[in-house]
C-alpha positions in Angstrom: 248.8 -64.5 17.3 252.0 -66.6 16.7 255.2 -65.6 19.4 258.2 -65.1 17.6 261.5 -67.0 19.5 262.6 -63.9 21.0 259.3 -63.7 22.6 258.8 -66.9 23.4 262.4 -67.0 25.4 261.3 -63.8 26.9 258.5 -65.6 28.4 260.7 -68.3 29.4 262.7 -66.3 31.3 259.3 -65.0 32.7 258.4 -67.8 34.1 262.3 -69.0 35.8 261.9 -65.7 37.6 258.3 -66.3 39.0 259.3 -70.3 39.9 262.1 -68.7 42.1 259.4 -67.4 43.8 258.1 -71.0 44.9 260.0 -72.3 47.8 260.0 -76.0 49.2 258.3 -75.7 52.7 261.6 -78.0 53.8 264.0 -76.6 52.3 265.1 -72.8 51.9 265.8 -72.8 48.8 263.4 -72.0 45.9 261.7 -75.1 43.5 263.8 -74.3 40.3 267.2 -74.1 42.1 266.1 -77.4 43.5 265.8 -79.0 40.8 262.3 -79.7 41.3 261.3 -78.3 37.3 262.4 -80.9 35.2 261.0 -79.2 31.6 259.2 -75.9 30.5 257.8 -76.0 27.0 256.0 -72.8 25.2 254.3 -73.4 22.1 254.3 -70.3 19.4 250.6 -69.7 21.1 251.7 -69.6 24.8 250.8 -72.7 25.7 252.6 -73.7 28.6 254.0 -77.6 29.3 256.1 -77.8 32.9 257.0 -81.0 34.3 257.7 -81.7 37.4 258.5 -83.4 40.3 258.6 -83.3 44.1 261.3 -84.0 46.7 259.8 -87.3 48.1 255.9 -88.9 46.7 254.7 -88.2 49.6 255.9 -84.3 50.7 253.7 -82.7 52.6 252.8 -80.4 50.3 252.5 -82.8 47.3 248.7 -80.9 46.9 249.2 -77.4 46.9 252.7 -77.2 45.6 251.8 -77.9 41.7 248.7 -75.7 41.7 251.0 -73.0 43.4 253.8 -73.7 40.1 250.5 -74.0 37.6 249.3 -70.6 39.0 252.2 -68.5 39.2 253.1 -70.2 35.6 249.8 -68.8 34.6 250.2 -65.0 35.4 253.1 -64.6 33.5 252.4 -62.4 31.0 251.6 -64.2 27.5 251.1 -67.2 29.0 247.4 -68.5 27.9 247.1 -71.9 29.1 249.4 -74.2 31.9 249.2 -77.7 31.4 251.7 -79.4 34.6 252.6 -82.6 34.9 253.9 -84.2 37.9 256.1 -87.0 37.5 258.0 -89.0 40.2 260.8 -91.0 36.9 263.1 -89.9 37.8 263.0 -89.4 41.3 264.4 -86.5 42.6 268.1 -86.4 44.5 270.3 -84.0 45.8 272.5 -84.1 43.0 270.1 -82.6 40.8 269.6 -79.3 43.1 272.2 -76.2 41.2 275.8 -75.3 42.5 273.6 -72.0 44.2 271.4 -74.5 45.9 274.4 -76.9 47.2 276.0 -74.4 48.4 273.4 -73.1 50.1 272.4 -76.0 52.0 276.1 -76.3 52.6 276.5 -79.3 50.5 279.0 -77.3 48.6 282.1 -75.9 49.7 
């Protein structure tokens, strides 16, 4: 079964709302504020493609943090397959985190 582009967005918004649900064990603020989610592709069939990245190569968490995104990417409903890339080009900075996160962390005023 083919998703139409309503469903498919529907999905998408799915999955933003259970990535907010991911936190950096650093930082209080959640891995898609952050900035740490560069892409999210769903293909007609669910298929899901996430890239992403962490705050520094060598986070403490640079293990358990993907498979946590890959699994809670993966019970979204109409999702049938996660494939998760992790990538450190480009590296992550503050400047990529949203005006919510900034502010926040107080980095925003």
């Amino acid at each position: 079964m083919n998703y139409t582009d309503d469903q498919i967005s529907e999905i998408g918004e799915k999955i933003i709302v259970a990535l907010k649900t991911i936190y950096d064990p650093e930082i209080p603020v959640d891995i898609y504020e952050l900035g740490l989610i560069y892409d999210v592709q769903i293909s007609e069939i669910g298929e899901v493609k996430t890239i992403m990245t962490l705050t520094t190569p060598n986070c403490p968490v640079a293990e358990s943090l993907p498979q946590e995104v890959k699994e809670k990417i993966a019970e979204v409903d109409g999702v049938k397959e996660v494939d998760l890339e992790l990538t450190f080009e480009p590296s992550w900075n503050k400047d990529m985190m949203s005006e919510e996160a900034k502010f926040e962390l107080g980095i925003l005023f």
